[in-house]
C-alpha positions as CSV (number, residue, x, y, z in Angstrom):
1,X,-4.4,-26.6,-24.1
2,X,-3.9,-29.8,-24.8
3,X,-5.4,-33.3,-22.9
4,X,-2.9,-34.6,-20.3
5,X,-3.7,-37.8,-20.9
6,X,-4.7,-38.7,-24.6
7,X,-2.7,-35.3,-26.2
8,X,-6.5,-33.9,-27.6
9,X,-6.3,-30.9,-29.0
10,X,-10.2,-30.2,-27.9
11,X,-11.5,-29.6,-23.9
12,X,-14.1,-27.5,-22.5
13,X,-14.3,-25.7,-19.2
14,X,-16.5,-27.0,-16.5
15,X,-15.9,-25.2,-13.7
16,X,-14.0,-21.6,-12.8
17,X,-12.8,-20.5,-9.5
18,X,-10.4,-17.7,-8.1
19,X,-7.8,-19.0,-5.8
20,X,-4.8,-17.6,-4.0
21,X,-6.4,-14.6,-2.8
22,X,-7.7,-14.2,-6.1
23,X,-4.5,-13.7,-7.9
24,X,-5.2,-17.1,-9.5
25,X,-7.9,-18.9,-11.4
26,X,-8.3,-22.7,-11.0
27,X,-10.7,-24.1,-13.8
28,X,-11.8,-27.8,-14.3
29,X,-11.7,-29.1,-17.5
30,X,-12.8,-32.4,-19.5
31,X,-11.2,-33.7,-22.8
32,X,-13.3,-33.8,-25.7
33,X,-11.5,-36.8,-27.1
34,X,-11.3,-39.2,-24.2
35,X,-13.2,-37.8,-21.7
36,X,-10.6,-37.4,-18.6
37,X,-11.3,-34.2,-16.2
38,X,-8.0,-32.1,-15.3
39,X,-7.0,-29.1,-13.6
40,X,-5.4,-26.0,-15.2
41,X,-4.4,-23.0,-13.2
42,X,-4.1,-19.4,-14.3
43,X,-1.7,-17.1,-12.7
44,X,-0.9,-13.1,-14.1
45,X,3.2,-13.5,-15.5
46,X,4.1,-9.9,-15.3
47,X,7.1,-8.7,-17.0
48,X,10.3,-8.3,-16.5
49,X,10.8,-4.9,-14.6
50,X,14.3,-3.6,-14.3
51,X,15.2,-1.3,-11.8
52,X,17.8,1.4,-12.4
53,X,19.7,2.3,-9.1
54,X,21.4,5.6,-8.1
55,X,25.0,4.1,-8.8
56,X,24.1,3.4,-12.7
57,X,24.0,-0.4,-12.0
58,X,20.8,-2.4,-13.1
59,X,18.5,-5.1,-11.5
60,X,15.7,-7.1,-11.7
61,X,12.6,-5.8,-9.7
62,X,11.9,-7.8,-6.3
63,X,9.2,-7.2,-4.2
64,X,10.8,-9.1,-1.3
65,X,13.5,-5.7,-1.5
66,X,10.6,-3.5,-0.7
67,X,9.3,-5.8,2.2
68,X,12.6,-6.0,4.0
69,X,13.3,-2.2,3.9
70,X,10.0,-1.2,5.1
71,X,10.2,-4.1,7.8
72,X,13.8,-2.5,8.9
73,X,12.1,1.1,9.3
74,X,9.3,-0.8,10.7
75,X,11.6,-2.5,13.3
76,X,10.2,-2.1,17.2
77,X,7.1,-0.4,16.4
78,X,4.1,-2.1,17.8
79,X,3.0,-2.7,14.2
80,X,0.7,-5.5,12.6
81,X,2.3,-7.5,10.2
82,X,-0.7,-6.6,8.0
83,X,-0.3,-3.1,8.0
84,X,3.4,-4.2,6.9
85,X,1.7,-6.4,4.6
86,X,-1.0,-3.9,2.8
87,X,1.8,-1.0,2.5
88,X,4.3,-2.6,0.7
89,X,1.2,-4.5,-1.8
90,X,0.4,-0.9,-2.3
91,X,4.0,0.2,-3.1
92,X,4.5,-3.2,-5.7
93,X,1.1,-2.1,-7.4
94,X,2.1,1.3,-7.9
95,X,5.4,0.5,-9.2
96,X,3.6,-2.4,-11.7
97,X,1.2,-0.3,-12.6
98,X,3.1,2.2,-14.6
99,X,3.1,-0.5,-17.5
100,X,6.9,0.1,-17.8
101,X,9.7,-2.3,-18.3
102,X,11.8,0.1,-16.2
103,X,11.4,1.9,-12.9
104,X,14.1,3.9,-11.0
105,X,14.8,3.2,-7.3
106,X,14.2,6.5,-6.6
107,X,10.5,6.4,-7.6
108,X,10.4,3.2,-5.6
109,X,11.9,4.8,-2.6
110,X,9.2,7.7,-3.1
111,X,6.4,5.1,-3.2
112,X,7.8,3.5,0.3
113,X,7.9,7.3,1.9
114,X,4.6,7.8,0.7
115,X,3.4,4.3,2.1
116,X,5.2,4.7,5.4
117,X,4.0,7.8,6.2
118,X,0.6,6.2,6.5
119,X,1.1,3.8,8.8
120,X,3.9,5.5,10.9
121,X,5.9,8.5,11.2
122,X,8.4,7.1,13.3
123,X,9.1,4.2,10.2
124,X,9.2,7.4,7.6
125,X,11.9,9.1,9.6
126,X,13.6,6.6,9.7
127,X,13.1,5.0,6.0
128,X,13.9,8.6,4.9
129,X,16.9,9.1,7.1
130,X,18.6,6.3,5.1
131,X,17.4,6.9,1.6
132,X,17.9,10.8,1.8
133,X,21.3,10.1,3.4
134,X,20.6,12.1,6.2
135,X,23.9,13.7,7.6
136,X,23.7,16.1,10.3
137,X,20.8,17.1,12.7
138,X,19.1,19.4,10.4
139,X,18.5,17.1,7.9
140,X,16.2,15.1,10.3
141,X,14.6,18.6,11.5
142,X,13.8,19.6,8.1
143,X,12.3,16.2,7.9
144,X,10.0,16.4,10.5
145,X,8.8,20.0,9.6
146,X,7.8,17.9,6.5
147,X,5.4,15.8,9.0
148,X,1.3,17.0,9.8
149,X,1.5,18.7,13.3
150,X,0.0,15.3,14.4
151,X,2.1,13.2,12.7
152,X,4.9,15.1,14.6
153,X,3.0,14.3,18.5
154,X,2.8,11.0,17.7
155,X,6.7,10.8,16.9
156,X,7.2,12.9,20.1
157,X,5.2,10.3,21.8
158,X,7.8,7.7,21.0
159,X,9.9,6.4,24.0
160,X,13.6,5.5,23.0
């Protein structure tokens, strides 16, 4: 790292801190050379994931895909935003921490049942009605035979 203001090759750290929810690290630093303080910042640059999808086509991993899906299952359930929030974290970490470059969208979709079903079996239903393609009426009864017996009460509890 080189001095912002005189080009130094030399600095030393005087302070560390972890910012951003500590997904960052902000450290104070002083040149060697001239003796000006600055500010770096040190953020984790993960790696290009790819994502292969049922049709054969390929993407780019994005979080915010995950989000949005499990906020549409998620829609008109008296849920907290962070429950929202902590499931789909849990989902991103488990697809990043494979260490792969490449990840299939049905392991992602896995990952998002598996979340769901946490926080509401109402929102797994109806995740897994979409990404199991659901097409007649057994289909969603062999779905909820899938859920705990309490899961299943609390999804009979549900008024339309």
């Amino acid at each position: 790292m080189r001095c912002p203001y005189c080009n130094g090759p030399s600095n030393r750290v005087i302070d560390s801190r972890t910012h951003a929810n500590d997904t960052a690290i902000r450290r104070r630093r002083a040149c060697d050379g001239c003796g000006q303080r600055f500010t770096t910042s040190e953020r984790v640059e993960y790696a290009n994931l790819i994502v292969h999808k049922r049709n054969g086509t390929t993407q780019a991993f994005d979080p915010e895909q995950i989000r949005s899906g499990m906020a549409k299952a998620c829609t008109e359930l008296e849920l907290d935003d962070d429950h929202l929030r902590m499931a789909t974290g849990k989902v991103v970490a488990k697809v990043r921490s494979a260490h792969r470059q490449s990840v299939t969208s049905a392991e992602i979709g896995d990952y998002v049942l598996e979340a769901l079903r946490e926080i509401s079996p109402v929102a797994w239903l109806r995740f897994a009605s979409v990404y199991q393609k659901f097409t007649s009426t057994q289909d969603f009864q062999r779905a909820l035979a899938e859920l705990t017996p309490e899961q299943h009460l609390q999804t009979n509890d549900v008024q339309p």
